[in-house]
PyMOL Python script that loads the backbone (N, CA, C, O; Angstrom):
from pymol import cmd

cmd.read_pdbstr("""\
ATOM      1  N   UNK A   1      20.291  60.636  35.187  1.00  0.00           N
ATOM      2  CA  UNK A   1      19.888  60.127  36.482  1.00  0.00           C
ATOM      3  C   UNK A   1      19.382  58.714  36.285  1.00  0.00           C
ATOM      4  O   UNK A   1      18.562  58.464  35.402  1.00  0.00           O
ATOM      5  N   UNK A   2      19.912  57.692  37.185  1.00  0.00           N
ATOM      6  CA  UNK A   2      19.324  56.283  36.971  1.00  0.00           C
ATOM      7  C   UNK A   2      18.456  55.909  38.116  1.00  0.00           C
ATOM      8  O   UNK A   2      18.520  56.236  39.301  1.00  0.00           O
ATOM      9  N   UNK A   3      17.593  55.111  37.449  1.00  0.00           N
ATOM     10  CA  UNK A   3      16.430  55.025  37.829  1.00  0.00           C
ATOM     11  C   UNK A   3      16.772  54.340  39.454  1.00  0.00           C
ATOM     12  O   UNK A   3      17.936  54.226  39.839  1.00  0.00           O
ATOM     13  N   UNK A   4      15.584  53.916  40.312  1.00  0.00           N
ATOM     14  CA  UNK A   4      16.286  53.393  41.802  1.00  0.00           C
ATOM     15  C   UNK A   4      15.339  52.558  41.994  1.00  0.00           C
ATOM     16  O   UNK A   4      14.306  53.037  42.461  1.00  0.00           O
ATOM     17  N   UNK A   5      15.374  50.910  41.677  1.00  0.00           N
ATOM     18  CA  UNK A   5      14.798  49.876  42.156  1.00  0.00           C
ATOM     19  C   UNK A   5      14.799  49.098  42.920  1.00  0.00           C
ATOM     20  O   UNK A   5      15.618  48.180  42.955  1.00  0.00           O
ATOM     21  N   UNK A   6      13.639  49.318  43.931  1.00  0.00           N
ATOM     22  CA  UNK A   6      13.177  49.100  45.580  1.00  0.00           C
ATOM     23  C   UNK A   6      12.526  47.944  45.827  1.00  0.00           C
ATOM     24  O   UNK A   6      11.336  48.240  45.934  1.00  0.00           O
ATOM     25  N   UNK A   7      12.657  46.934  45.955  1.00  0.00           N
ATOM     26  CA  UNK A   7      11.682  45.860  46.506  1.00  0.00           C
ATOM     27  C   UNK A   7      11.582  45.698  48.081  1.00  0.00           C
ATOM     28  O   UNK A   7      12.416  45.824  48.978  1.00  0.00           O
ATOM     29  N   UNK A   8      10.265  45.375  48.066  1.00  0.00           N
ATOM     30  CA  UNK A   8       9.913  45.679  49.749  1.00  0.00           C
ATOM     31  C   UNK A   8       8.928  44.193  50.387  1.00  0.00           C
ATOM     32  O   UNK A   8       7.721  44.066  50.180  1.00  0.00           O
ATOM     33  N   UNK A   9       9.667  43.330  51.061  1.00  0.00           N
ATOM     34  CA  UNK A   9       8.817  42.200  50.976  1.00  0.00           C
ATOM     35  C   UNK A   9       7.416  42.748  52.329  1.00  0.00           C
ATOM     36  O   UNK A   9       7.675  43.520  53.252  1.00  0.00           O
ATOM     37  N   UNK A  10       6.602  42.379  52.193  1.00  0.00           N
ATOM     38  CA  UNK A  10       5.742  42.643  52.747  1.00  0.00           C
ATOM     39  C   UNK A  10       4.864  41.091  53.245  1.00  0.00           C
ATOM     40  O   UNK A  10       4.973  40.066  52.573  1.00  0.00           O
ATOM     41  N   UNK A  11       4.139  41.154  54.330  1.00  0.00           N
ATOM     42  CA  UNK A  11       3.087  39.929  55.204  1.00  0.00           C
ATOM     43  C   UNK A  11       2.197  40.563  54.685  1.00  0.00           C
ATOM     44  O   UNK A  11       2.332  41.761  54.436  1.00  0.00           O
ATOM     45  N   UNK A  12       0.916  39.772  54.368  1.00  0.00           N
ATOM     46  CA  UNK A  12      -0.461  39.739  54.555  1.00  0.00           C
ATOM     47  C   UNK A  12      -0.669  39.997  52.974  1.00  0.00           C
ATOM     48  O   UNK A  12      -0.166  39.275  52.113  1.00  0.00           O
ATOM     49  N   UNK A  13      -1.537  41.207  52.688  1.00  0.00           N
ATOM     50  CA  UNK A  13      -2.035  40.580  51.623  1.00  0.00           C
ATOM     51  C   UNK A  13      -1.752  42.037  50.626  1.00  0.00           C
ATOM     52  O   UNK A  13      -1.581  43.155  51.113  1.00  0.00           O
ATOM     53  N   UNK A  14      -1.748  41.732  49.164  1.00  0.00           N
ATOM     54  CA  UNK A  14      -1.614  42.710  48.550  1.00  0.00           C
ATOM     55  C   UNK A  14      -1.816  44.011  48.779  1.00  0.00           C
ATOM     56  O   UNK A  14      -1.076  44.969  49.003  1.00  0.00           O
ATOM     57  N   UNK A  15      -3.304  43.805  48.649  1.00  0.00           N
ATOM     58  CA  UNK A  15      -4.182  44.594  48.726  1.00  0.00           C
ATOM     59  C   UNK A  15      -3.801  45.632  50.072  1.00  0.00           C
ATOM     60  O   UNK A  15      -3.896  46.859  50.020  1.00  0.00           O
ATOM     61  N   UNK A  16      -3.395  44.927  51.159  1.00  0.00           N
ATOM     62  CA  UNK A  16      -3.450  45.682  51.871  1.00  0.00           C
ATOM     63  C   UNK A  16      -1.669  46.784  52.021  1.00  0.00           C
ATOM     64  O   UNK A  16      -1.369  47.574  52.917  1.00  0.00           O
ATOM     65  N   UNK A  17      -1.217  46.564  51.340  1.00  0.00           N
ATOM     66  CA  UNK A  17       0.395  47.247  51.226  1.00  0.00           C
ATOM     67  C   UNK A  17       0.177  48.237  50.284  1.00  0.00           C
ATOM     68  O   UNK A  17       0.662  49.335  50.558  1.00  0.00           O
ATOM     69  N   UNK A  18      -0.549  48.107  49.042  1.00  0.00           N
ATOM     70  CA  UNK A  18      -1.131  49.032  48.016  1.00  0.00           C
ATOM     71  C   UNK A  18      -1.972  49.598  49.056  1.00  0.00           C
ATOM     72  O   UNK A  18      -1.688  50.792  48.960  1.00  0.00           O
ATOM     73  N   UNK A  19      -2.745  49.509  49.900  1.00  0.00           N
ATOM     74  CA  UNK A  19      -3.841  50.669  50.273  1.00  0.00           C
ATOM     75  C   UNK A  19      -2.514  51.454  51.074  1.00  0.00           C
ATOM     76  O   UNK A  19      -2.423  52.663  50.859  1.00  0.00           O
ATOM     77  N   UNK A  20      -1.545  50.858  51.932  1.00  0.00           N
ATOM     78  CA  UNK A  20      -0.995  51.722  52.531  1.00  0.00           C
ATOM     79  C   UNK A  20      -0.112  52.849  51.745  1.00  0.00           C
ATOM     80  O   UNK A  20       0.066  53.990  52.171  1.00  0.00           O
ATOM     81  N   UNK A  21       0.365  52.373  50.630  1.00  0.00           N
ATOM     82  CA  UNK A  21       1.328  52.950  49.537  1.00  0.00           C
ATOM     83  C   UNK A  21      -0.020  54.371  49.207  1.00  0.00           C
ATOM     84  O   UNK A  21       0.310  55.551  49.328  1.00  0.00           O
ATOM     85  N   UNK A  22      -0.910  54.122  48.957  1.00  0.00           N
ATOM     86  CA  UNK A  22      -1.606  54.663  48.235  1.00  0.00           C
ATOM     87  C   UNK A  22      -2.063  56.172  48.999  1.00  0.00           C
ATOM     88  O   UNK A  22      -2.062  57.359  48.674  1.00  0.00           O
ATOM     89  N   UNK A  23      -2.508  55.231  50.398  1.00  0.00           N
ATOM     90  CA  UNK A  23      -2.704  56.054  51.552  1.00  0.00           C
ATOM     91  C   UNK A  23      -1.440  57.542  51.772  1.00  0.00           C
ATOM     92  O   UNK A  23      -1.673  58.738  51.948  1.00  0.00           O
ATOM     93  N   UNK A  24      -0.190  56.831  51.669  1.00  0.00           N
ATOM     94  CA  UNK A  24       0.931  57.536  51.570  1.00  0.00           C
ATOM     95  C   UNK A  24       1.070  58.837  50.329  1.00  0.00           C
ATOM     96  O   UNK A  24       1.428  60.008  50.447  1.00  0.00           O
ATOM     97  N   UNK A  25       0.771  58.313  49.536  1.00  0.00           N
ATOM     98  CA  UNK A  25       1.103  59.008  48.352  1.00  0.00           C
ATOM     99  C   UNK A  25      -0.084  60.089  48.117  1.00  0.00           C
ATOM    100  O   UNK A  25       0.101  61.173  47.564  1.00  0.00           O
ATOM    101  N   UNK A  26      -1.179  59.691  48.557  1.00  0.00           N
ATOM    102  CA  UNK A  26      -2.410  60.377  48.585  1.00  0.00           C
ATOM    103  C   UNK A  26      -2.582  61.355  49.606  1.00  0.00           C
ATOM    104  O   UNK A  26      -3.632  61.986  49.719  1.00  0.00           O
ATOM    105  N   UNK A  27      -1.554  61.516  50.389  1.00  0.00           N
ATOM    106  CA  UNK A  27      -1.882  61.893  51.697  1.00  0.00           C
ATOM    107  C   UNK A  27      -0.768  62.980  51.765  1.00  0.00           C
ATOM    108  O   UNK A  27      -0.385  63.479  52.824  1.00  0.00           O
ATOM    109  N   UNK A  28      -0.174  63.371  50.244  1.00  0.00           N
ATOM    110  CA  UNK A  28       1.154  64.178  50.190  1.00  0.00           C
ATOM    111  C   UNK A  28       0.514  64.956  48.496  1.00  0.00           C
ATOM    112  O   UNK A  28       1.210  65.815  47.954  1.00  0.00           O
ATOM    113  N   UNK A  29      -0.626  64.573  47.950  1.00  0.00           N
ATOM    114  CA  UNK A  29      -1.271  65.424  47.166  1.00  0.00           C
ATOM    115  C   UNK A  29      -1.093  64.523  45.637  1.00  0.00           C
ATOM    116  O   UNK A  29      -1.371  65.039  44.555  1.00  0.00           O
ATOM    117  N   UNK A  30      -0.724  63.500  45.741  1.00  0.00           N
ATOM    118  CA  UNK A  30      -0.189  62.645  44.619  1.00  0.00           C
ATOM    119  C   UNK A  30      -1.443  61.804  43.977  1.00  0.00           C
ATOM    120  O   UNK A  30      -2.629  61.877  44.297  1.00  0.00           O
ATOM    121  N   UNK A  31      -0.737  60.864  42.832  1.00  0.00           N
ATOM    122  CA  UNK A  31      -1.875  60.036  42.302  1.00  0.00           C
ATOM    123  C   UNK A  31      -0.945  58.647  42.638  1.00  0.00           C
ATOM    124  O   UNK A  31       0.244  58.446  42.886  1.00  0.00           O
ATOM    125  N   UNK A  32      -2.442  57.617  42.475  1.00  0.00           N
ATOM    126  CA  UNK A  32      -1.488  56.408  42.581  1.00  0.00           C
ATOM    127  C   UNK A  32      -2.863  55.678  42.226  1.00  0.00           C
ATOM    128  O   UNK A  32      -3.959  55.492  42.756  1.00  0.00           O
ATOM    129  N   UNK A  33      -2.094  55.317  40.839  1.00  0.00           N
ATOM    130  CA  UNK A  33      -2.905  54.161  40.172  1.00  0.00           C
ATOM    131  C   UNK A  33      -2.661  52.669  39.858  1.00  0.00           C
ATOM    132  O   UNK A  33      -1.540  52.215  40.088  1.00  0.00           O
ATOM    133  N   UNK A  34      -3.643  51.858  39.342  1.00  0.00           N
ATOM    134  CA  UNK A  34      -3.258  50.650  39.310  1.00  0.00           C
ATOM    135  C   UNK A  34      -4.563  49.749  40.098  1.00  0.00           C
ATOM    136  O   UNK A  34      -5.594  50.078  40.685  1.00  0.00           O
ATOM    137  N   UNK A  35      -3.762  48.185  39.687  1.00  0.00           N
ATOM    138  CA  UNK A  35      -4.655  47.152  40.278  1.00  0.00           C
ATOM    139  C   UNK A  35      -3.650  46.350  41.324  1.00  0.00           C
ATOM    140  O   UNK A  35      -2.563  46.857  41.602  1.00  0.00           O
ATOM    141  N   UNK A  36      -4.007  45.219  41.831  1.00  0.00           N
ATOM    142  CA  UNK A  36      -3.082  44.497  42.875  1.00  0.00           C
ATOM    143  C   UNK A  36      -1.987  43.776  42.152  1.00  0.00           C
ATOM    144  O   UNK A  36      -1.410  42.899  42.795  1.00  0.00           O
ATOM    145  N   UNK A  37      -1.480  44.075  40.518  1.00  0.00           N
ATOM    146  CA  UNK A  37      -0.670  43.347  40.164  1.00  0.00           C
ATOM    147  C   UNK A  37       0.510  44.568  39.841  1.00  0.00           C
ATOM    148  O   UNK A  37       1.603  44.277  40.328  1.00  0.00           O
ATOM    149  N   UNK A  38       0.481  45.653  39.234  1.00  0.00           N
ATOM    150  CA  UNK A  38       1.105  46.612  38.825  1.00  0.00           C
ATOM    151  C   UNK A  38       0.359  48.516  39.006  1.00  0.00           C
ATOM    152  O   UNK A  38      -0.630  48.830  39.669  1.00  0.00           O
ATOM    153  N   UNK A  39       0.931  49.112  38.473  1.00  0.00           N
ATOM    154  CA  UNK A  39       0.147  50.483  38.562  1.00  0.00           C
ATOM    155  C   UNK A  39       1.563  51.548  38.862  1.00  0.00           C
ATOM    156  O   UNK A  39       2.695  51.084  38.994  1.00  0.00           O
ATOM    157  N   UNK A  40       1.339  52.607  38.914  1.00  0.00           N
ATOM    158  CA  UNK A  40       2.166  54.172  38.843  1.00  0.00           C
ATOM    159  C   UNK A  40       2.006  54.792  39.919  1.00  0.00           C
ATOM    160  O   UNK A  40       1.144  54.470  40.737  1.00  0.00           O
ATOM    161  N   UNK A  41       2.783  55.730  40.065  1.00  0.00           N
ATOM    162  CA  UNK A  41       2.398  56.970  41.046  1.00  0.00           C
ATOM    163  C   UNK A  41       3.376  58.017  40.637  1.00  0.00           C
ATOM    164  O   UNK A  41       4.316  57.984  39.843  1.00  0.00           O
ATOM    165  N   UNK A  42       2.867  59.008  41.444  1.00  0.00           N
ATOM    166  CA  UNK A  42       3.250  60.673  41.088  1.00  0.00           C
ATOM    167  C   UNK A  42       2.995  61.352  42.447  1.00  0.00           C
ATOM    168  O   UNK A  42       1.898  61.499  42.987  1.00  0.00           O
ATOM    169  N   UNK A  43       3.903  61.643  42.790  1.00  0.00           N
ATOM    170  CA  UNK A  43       3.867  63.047  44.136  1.00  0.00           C
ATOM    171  C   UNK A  43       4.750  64.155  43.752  1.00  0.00           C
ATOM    172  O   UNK A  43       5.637  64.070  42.903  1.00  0.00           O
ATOM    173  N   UNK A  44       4.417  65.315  44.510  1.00  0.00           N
ATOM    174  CA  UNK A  44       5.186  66.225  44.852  1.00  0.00           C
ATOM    175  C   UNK A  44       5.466  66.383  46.061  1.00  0.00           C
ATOM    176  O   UNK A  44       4.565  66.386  46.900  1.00  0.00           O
ATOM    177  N   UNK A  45       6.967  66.573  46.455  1.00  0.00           N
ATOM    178  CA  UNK A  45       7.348  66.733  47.298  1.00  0.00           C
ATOM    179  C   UNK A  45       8.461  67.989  47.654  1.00  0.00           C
ATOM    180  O   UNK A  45       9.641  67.906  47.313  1.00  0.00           O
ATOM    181  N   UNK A  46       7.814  69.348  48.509  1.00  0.00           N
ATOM    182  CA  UNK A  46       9.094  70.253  48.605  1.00  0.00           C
ATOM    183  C   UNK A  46       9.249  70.798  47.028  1.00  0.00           C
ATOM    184  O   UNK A  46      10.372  71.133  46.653  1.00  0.00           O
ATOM    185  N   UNK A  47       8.209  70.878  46.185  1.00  0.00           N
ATOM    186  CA  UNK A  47       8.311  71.232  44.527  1.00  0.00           C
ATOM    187  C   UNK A  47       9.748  70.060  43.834  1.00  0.00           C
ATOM    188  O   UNK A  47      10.729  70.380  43.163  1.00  0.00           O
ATOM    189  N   UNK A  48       9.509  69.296  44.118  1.00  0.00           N
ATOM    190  CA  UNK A  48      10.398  67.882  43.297  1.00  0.00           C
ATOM    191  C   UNK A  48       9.372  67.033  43.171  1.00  0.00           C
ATOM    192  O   UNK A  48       8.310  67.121  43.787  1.00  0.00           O
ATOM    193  N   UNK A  49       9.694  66.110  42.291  1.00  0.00           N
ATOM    194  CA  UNK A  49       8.792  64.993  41.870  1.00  0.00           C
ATOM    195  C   UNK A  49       9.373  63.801  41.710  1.00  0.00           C
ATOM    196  O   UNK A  49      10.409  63.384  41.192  1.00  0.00           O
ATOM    197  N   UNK A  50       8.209  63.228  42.433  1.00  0.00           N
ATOM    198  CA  UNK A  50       8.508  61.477  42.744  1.00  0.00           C
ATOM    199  C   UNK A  50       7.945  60.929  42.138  1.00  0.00           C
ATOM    200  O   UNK A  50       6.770  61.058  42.482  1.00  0.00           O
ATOM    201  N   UNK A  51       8.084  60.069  41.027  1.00  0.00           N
ATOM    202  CA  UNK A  51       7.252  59.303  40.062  1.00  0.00           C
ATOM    203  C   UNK A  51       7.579  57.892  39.632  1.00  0.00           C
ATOM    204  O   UNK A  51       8.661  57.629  39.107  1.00  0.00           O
ATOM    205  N   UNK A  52       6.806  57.141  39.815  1.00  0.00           N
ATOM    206  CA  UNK A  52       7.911  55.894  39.042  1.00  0.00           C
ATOM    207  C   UNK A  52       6.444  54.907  38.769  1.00  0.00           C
ATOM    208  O   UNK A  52       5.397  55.459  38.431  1.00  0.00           O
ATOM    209  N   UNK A  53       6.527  53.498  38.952  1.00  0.00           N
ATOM    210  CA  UNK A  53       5.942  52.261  38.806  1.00  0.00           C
ATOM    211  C   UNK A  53       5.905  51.321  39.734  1.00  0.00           C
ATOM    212  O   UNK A  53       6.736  51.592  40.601  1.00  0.00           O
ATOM    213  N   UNK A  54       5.198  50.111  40.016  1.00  0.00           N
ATOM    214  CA  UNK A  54       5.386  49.431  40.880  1.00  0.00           C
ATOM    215  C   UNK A  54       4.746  47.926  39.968  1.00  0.00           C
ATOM    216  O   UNK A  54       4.000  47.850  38.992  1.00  0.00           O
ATOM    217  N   UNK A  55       5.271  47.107  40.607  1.00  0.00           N
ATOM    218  CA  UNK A  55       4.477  45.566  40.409  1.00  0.00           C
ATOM    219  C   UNK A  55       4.625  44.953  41.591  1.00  0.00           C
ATOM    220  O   UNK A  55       5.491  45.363  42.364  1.00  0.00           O
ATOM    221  N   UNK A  56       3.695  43.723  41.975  1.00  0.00           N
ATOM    222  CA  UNK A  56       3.428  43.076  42.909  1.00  0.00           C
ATOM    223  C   UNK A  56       3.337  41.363  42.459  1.00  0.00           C
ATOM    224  O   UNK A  56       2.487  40.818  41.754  1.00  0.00           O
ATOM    225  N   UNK A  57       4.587  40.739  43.172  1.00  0.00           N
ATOM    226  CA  UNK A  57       5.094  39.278  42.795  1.00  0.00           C
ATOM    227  C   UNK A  57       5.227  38.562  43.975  1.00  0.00           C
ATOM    228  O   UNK A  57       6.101  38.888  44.778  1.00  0.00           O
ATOM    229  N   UNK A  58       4.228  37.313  44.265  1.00  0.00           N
ATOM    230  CA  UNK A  58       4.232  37.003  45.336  1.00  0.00           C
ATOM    231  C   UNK A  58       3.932  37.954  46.902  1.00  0.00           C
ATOM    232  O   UNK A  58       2.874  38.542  47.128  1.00  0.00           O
ATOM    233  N   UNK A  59       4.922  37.926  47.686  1.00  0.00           N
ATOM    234  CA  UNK A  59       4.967  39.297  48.522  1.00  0.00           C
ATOM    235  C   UNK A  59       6.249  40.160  48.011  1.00  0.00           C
ATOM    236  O   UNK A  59       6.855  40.594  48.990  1.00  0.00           O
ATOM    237  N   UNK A  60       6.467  40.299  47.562  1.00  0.00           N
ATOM    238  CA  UNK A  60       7.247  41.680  46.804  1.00  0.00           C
ATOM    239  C   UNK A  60       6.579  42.513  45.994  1.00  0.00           C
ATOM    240  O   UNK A  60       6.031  42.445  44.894  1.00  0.00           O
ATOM    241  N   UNK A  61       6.801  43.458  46.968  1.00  0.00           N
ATOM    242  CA  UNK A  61       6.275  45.356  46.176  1.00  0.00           C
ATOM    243  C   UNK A  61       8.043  45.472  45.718  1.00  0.00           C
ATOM    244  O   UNK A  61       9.101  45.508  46.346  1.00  0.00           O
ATOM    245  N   UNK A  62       7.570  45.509  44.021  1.00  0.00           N
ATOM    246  CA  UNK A  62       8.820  46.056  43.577  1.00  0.00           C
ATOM    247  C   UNK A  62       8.194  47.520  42.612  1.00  0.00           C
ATOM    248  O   UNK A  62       7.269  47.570  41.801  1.00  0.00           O
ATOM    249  N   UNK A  63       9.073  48.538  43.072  1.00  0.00           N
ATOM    250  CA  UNK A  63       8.885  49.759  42.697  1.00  0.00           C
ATOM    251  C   UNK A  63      10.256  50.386  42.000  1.00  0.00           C
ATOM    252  O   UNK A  63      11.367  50.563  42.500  1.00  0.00           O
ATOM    253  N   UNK A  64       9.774  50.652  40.678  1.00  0.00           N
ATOM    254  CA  UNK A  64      10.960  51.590  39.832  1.00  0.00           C
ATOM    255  C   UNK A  64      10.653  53.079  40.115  1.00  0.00           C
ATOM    256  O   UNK A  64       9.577  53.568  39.773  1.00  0.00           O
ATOM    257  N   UNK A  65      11.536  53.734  40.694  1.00  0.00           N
ATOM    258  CA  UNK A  65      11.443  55.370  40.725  1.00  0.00           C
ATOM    259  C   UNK A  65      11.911  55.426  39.474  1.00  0.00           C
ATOM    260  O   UNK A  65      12.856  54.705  39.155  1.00  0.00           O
ATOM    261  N   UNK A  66      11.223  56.437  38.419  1.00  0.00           N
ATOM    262  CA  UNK A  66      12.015  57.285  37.510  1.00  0.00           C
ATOM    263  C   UNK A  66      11.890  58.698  37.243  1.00  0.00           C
ATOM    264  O   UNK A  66      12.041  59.363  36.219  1.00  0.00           O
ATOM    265  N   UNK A  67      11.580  58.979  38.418  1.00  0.00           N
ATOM    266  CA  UNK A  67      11.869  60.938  38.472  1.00  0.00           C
ATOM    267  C   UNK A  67      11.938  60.998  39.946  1.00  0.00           C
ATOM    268  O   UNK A  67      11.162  60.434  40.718  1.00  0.00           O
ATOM    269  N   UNK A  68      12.942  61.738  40.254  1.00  0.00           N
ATOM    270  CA  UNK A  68      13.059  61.917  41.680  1.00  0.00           C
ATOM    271  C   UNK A  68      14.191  63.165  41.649  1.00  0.00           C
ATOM    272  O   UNK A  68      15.001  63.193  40.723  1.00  0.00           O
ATOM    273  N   UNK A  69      14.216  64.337  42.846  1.00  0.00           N
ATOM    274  CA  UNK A  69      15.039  64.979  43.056  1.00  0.00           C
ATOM    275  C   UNK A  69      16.629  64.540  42.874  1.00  0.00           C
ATOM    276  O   UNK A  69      16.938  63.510  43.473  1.00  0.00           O
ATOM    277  N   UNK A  70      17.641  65.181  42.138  1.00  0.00           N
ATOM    278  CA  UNK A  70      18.664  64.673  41.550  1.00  0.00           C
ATOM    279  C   UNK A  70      19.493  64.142  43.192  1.00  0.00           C
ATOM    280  O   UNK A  70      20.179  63.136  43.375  1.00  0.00           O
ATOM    281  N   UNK A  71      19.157  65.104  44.083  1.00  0.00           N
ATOM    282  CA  UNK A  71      19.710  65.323  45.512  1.00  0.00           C
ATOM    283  C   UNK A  71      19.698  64.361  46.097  1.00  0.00           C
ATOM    284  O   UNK A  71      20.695  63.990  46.717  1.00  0.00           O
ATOM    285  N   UNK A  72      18.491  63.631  46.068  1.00  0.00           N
ATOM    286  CA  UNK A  72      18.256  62.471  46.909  1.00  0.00           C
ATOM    287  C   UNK A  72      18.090  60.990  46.200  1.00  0.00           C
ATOM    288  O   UNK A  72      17.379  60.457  45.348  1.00  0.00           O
ATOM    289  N   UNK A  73      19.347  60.604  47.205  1.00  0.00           N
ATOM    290  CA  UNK A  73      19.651  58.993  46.994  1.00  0.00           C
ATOM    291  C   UNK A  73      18.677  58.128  46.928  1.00  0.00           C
ATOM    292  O   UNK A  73      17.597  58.573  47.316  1.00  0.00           O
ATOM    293  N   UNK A  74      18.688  56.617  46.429  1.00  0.00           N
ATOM    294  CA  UNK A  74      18.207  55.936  46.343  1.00  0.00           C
ATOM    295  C   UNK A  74      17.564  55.658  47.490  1.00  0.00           C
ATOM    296  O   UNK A  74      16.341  55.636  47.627  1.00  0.00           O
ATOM    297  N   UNK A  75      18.625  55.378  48.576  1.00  0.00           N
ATOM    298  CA  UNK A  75      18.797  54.501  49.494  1.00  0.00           C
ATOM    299  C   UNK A  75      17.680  55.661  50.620  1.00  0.00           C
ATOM    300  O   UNK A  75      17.072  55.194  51.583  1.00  0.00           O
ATOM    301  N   UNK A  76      17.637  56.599  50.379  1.00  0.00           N
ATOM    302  CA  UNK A  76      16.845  57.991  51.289  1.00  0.00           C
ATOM    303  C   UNK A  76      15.500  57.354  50.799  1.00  0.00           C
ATOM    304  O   UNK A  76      14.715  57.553  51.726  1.00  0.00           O
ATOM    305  N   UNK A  77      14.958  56.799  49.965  1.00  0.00           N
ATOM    306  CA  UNK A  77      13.608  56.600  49.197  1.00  0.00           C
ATOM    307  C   UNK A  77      13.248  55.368  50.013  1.00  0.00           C
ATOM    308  O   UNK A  77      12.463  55.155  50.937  1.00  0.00           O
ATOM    309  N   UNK A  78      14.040  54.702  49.382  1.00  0.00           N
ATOM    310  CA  UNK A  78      13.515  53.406  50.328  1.00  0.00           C
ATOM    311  C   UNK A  78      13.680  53.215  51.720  1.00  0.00           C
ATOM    312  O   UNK A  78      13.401  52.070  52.074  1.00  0.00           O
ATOM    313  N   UNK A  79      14.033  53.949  52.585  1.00  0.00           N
ATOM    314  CA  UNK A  79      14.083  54.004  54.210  1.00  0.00           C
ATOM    315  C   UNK A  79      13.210  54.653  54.149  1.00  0.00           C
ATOM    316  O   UNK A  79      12.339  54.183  54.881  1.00  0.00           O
ATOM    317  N   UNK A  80      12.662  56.144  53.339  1.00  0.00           N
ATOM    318  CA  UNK A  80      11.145  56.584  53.778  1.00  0.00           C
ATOM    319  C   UNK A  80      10.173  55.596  53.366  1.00  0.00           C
ATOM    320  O   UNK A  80       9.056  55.964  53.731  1.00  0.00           O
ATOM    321  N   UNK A  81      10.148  54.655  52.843  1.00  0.00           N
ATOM    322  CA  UNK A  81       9.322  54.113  52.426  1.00  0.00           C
ATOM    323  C   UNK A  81       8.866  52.587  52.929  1.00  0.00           C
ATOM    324  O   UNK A  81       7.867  51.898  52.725  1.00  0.00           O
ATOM    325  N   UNK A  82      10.021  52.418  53.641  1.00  0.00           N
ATOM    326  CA  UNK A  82       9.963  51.092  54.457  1.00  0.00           C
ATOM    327  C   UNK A  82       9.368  51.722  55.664  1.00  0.00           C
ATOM    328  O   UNK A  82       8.567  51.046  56.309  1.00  0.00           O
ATOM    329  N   UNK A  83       9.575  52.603  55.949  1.00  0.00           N
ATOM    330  CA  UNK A  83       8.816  53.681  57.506  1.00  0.00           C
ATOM    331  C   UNK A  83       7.247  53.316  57.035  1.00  0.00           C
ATOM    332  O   UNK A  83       6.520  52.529  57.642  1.00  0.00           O
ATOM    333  N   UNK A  84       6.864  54.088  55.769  1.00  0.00           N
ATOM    334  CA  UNK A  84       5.679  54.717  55.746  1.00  0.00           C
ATOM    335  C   UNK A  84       4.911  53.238  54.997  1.00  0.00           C
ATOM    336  O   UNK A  84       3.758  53.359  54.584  1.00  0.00           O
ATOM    337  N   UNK A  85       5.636  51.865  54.862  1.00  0.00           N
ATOM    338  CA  UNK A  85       4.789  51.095  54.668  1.00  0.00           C
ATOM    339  C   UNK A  85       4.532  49.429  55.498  1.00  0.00           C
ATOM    340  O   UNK A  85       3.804  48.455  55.311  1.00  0.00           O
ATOM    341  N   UNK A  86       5.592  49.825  56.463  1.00  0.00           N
ATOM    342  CA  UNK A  86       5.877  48.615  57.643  1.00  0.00           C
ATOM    343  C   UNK A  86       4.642  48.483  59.079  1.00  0.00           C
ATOM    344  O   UNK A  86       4.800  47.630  59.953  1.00  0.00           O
TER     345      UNK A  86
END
""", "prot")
cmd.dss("prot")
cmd.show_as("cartoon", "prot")
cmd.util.cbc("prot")
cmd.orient("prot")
């Protein structure tokens, strides 16, 4: 399975796209660590697991998934995720 790398340009300020990411991920039973430059996360979802990395460059949230349900596409990740962080 290859990994699925998401960049998400985002307005305003780091800090505040990480609280929403975090908010998200936290809010589905997950961890999500890190500072405003890089950091991880881990959810379960439906007993599958969503796990990967993220860094923060300029306004780009770029996020590497590297565990995710074999089922679901890349492209399914990042439309939930442009929802749950726009």
């Amino acid at each position: 399975m290859s990994d699925c790398n998401i960049n998400i340009s985002f307005t305003g300020s780091a800090e505040e796209i990480l609280n929403k990411a975090k908010a998200a991920v936290e809010s589905q039973g997950g961890s999500f660590e890190g500072d405003l430059n890089s950091g991880k996360f881990h959810v379960s979802l439906m007993s599958n697991t969503v796990a990967g990395s993220y860094t923060v460059t300029d306004n780009q949230l770029q996020l590497n998934i590297t565990e995710k349900p074999m089922f679901v596409p890349c492209n399914a990740i990042e439309s939930f995720l442009l929802k749950k962080l726009s």
